[in-house]
KOLNUTOR-648148 format. One record per residue (C-alpha): chain; x, y, z; residue in three letters; residue number from 1. Coordinates in nm, 2 decimals. Layout:
BEGIN
+----+--------+--------+--------+-----+-----+
| ch |     xx |     yy |     zz |  aa |   i |
+----+--------+--------+--------+-----+-----+
|  A |      X |      Y |      Z | ALA | NUM |
...
+----+--------+--------+--------+-----+-----+
***
This chain:
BEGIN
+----+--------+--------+--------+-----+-----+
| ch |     xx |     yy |     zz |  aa |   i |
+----+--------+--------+--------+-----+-----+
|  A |  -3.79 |  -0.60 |  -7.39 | UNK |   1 |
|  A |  -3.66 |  -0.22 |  -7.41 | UNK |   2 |
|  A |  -3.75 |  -0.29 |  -7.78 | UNK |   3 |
|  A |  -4.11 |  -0.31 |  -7.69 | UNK |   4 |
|  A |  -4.15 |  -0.09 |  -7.38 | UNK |   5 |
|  A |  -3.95 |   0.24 |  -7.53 | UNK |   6 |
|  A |  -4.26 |   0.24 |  -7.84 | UNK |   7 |
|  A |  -4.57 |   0.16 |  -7.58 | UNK |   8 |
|  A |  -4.39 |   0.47 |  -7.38 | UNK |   9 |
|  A |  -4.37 |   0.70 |  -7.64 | UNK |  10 |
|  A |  -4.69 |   0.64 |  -7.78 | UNK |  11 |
|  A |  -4.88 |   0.72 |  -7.41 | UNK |  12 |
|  A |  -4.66 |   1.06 |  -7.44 | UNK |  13 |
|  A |  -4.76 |   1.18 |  -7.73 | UNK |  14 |
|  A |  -5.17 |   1.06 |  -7.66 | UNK |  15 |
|  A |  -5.11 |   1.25 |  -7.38 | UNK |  16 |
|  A |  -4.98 |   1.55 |  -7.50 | UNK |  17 |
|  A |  -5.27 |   1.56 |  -7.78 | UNK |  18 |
|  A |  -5.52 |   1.48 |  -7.54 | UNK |  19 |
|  A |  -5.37 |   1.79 |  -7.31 | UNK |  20 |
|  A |  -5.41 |   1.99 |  -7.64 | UNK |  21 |
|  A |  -5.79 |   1.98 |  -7.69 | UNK |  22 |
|  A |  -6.07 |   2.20 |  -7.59 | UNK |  23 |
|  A |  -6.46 |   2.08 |  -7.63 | UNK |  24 |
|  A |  -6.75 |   2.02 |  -7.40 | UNK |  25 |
|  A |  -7.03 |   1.78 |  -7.39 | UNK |  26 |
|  A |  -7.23 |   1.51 |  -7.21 | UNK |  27 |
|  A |  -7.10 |   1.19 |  -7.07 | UNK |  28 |
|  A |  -7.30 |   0.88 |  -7.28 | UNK |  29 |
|  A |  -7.04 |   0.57 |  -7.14 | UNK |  30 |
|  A |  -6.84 |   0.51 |  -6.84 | UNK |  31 |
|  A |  -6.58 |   0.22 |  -6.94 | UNK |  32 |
|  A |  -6.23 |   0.08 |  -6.86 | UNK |  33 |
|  A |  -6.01 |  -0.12 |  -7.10 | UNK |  34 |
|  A |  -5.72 |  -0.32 |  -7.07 | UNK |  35 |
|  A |  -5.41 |  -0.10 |  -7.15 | UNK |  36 |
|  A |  -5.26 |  -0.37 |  -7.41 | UNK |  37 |
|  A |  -5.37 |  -0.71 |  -7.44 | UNK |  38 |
|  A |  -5.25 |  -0.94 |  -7.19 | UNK |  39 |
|  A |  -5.22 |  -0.65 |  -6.94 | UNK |  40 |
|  A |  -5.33 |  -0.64 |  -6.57 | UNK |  41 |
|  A |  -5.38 |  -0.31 |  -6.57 | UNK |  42 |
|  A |  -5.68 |  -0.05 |  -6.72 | UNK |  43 |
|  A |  -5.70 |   0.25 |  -6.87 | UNK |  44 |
|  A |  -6.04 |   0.46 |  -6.74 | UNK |  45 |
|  A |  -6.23 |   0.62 |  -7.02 | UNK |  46 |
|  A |  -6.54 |   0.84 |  -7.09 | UNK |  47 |
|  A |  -6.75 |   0.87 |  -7.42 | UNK |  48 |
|  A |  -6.83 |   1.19 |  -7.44 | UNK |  49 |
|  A |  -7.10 |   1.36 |  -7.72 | UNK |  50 |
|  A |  -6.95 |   1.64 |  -7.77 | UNK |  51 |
|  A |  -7.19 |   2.04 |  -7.89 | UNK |  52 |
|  A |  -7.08 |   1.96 |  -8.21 | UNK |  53 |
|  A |  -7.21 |   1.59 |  -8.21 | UNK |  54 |
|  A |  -6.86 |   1.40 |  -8.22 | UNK |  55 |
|  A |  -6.81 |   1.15 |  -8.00 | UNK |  56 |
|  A |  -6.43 |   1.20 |  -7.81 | UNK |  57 |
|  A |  -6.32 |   0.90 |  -7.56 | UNK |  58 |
|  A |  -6.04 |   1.09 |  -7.32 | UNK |  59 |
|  A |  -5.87 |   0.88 |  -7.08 | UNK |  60 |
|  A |  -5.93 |   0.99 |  -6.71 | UNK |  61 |
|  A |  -5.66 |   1.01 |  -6.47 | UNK |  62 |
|  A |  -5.74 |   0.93 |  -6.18 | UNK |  63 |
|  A |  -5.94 |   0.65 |  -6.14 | UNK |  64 |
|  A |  -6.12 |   0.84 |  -5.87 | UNK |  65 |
|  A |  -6.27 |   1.11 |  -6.10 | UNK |  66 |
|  A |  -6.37 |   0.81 |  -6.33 | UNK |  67 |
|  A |  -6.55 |   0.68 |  -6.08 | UNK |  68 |
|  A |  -6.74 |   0.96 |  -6.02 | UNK |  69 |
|  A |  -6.82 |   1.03 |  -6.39 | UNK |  70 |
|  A |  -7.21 |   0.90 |  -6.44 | UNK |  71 |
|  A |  -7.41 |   0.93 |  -6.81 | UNK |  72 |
|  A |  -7.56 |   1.24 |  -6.84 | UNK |  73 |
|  A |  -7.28 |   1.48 |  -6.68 | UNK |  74 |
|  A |  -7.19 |   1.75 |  -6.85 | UNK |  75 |
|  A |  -6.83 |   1.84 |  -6.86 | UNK |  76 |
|  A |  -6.59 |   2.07 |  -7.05 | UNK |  77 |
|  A |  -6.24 |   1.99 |  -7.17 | UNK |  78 |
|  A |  -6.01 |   2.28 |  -7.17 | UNK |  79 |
|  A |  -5.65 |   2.30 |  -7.36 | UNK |  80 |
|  A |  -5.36 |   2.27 |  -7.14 | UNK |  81 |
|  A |  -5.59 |   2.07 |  -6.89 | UNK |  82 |
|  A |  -5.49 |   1.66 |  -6.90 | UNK |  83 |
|  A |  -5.92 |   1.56 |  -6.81 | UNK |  84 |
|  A |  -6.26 |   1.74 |  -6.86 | UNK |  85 |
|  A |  -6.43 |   1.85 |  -6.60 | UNK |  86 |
|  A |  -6.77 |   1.81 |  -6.50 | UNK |  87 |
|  A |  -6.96 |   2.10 |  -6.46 | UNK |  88 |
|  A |  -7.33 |   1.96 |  -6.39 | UNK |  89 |
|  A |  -7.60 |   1.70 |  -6.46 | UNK |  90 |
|  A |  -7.87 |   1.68 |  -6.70 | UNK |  91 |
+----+--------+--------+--------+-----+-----+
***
């Protein structure tokens, strides 16, 4: 069990960490959840997110309740050392 939990652990940290490391901003095109592994009960939150420079970046969203209130069209800006963008406005 350790065998498979340490890897699934270690990969979230280092997502994480990368994810903490970015800095873009952009407009919200999807709102979605996902499964965290197959077979899981639990979700990860995501947005899609068209970034100025017209690359689409998917950051997971902790906590659900700022998914939730992310809607297609907001604008947000992700800022290095922060773990989720922030919305700043809607089109």
């Amino acid at each position: 069990m350790l065998l498979i939990v340490l890897p699934l652990i270690g990969y979230d940290y280092v997502r994480s960490d990368l994810q903490e490391r970015q800095e873009w901003s952009g407009t919200v095109i999807r709102v979605y959840s996902q499964r965290s592994f197959p077979g899981s009960r639990s979700f990860e939150h995501y947005w899609d997110v068209r970034t100025v420079a017209g690359e689409v970046r998917s950051p997971r969203i902790r906590p659900k309740s700022l998914w939730s209130h992310g809607r297609v069209g907001d604008q947000v800006v992700k800022r290095a050392g922060d773990f989720n963008p922030m919305t700043i406005g809607r089109r």
